[in-house]
C-alpha positions in Angstrom: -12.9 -8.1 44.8 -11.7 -6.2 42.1 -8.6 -6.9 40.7 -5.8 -3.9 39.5 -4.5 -3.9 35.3 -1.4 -4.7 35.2 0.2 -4.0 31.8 4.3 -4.6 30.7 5.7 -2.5 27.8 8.6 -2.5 26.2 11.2 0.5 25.4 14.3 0.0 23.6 15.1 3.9 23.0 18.3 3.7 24.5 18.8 0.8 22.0 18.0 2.8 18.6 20.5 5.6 19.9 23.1 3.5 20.5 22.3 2.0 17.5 22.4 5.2 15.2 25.7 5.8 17.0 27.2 2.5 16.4 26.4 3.1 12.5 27.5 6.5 12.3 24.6 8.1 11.7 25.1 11.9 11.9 21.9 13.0 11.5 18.6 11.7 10.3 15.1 13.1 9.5 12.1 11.1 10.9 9.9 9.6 7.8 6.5 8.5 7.5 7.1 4.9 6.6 10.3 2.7 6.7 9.7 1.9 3.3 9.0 3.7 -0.1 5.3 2.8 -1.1 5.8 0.6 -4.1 9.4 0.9 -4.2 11.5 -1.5 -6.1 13.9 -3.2 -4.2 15.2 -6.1 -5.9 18.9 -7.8 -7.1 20.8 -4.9 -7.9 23.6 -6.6 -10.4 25.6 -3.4 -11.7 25.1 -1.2 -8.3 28.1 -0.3 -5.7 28.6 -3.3 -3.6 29.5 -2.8 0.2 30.7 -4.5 2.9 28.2 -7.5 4.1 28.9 -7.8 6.5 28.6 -4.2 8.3 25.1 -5.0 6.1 24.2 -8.1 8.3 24.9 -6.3 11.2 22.5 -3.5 10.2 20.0 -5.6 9.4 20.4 -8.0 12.8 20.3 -4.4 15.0 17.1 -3.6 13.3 15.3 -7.3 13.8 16.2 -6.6 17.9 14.2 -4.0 17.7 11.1 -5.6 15.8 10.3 -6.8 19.9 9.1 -3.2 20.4 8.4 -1.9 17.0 6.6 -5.0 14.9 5.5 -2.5 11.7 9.3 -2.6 10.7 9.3 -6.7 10.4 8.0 -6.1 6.7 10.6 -3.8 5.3 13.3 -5.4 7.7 12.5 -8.5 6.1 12.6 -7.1 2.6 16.3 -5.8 2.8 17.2 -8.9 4.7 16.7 -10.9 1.5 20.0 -9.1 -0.1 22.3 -9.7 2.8 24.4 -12.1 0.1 25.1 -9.2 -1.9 24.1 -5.7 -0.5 24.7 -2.6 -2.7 24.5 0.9 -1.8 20.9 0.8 -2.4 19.9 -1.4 0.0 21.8 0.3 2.5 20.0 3.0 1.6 16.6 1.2 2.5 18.2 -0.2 5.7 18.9 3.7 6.5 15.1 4.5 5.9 14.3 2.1 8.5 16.7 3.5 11.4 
């Protein structure tokens, strides 16, 4: 008796899209990592702040898509630390990641 593989995948495509549309992205260019090797992101005191919570909600979309794509968790997790007081820069990094 030989049994058939069975395997379950995930695709959250239409997701992202919606997603990139939801945020108003007009355009984007496909990097090679969602984060900046060695790149500073930290409390940024005397940059632009913006609106948290349109920050938060960035940051939730992309954690929804972690099901599907677990190699953003670290730099998802690393801009979710600054959701108290987001500045342009870390929307910036967020953008990387979509």
């Amino acid at each position: 008796l030989i049994e058939p593989l069975v395997a379950l995948g995930i695709n959250q495509s239409k997701y992202s899209l919606e997603s990139l549309k939801k945020y108003r992205f007009k355009s984007y260019d496909p990097v090679d990592t969602p984060m900046v090797e060695k790149s500073k992101l930290d409390e940024d005191k005397e940059g632009k702040a913006v609106d948290p919570s349109h920050y938060r909600g960035m940051i939730g979309t992309l954690l929804y898509l972690t099901a599907s794509r677990p190699d953003l968790q670290f730099a998802i997790c690393m801009c979710a630390r600054y959701q108290g007081r987001p500045t342009e820069m870390h929307v910036h990094a967020v953008k990387r990641i979509f």
